[in-house]
N, C-alpha and C positions, 0 to 999 in steps of 0.2 A: 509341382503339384498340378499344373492348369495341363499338362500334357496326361498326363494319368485321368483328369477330367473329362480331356474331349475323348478320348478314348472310348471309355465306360459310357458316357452319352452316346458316342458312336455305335456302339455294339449293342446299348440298350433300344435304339432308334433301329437299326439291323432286324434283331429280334423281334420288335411288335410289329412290325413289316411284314417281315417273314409269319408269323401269327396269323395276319389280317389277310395272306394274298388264299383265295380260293381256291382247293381242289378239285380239279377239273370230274364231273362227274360221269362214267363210263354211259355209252347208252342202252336202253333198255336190251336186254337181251347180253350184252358182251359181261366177256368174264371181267370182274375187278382189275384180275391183273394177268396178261400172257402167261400158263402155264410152259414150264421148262419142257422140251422135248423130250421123249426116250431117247437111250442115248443109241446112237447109230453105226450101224457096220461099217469101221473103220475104209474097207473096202466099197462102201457105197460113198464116202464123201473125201475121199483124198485126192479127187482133181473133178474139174469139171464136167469131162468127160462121164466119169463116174455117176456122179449126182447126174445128171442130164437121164443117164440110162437108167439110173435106178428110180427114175420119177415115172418112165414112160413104164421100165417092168412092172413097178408094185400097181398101176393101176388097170393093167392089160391084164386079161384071163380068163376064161371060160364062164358063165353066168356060175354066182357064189361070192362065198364071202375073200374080203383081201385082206391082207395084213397093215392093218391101220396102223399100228404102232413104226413100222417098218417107213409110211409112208409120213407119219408125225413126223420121224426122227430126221428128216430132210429140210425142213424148215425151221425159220431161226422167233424164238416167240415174238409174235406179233405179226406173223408173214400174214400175207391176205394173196386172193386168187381172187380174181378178177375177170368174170366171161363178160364179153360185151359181143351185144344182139342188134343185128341190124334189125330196124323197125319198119313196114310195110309203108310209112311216113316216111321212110328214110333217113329217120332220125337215131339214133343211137344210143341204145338203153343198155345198163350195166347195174351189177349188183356186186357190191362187195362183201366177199368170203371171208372170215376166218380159215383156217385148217376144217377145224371142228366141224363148221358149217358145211363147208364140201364134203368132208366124211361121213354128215349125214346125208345130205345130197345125193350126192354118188353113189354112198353105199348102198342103198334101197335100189337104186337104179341098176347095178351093177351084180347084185344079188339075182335080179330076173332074167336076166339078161347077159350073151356075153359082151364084151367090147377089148379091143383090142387094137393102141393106138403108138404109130412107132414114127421116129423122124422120117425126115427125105430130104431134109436139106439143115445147113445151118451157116449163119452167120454172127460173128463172134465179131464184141467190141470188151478190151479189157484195159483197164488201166490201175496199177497195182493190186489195190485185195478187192476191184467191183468190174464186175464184168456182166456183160447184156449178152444176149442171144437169142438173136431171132430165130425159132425150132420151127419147122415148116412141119406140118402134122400129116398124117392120113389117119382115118377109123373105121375100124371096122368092126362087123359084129362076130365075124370067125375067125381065126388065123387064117384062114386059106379062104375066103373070099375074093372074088374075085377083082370087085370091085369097091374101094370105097365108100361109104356112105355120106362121109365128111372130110374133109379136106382145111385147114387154115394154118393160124401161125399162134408160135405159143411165143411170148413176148417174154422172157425170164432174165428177174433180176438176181445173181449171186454176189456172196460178199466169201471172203476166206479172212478168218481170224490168223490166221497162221497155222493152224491145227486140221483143220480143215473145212470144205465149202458147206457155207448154206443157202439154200433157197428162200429168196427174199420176199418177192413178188413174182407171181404168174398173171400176165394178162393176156388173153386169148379172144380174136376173132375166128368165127368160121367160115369158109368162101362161100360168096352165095353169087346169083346174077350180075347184081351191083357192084359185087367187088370179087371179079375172079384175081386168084392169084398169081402174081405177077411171074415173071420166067426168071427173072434175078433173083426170086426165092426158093426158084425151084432146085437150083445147082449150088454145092457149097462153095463159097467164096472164101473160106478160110480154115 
């Protein structure tokens, strides 16, 4: 009987625990809870390679609207994008994205305006289903521009369920004076 005892006290002590521990409260502005992605073109996300291009196409295009849904279904709920700005201090400021939040961002900007931003280099770290890569950028405002107007690195973290990739995290600096980019990013390494 005394094992059936501590049990029932165990489980009872468990429970008002589990009761008392605090749910964490989102911050103002974020959704409750990461919204499920649409679901994605099988041929946008069954290798890396895939998703990498299908990140750079869905947001490159002539000034107008982009297929937002197209660019949700790349990321896995709760991904965040991450631009970090170097500061005239020289300090280094950053703000963190939702999806959401960049699609609204973005998409006002990208409405007036064209923009149009393709690799030029990469470097790959993978180890089973998480892989990093360093995307070395160019942008522009026309396809045939002749010149740049930005140049940096897009810092992306993927994960593969086994079904296929998602995009985890985007952190991107831009080059500027202080930190031109280096020549080991400029050729792909792998």
């Amino acid at each position: 009987m005394k094992p059936l005892l501590m049990i029932a006290v165990t489980i009872a002590f468990a429970t008002a625990a589990r009761a008392e521990t605090p749910t964490p409260t989102p911050p103002p502005g974020a959704a409750a809870t990461p919204q499920a992605a649409p679901a994605a073109n099988p041929a946008d996300v069954a290798t890396m390679d895939a998703t990498v291009a299908a990140l750079y196409d869905v947001i490159s295009g002539p000034a107008g609207k982009r297929d937002w849904d197209r660019f949700r279904s790349l990321f896995i709920p709760g991904a965040r994008l991450i631009p970090t700005n170097p500061r005239p201090t020289g300090e280094v400021g950053s703000r963190v994205l939702t999806v959401e939040d960049y699609v609204q961002r973005a998409g006002a900007l990208f409405e007036r305006q064209g923009f149009f931003e393709r690799e030029v280099s990469r470097r790959l770290e993978r180890f089973g289903n998480i892989a990093h890569i360093f995307s070395t950028y160019e942008s522009r405002h026309a396809k045939d521009d002749a010149k740049p107007f930005q140049r940096g690195i897009n810092s992306i973290q993927l994960m593969s369920d086994g079904k296929r990739w998602w995009v985890v995290t985007i952190f991107w600096q831009g080059e500027d004076e202080k930190n031109p980019l280096p020549a080991e990013y400029l050729k792909s390494r792998n």
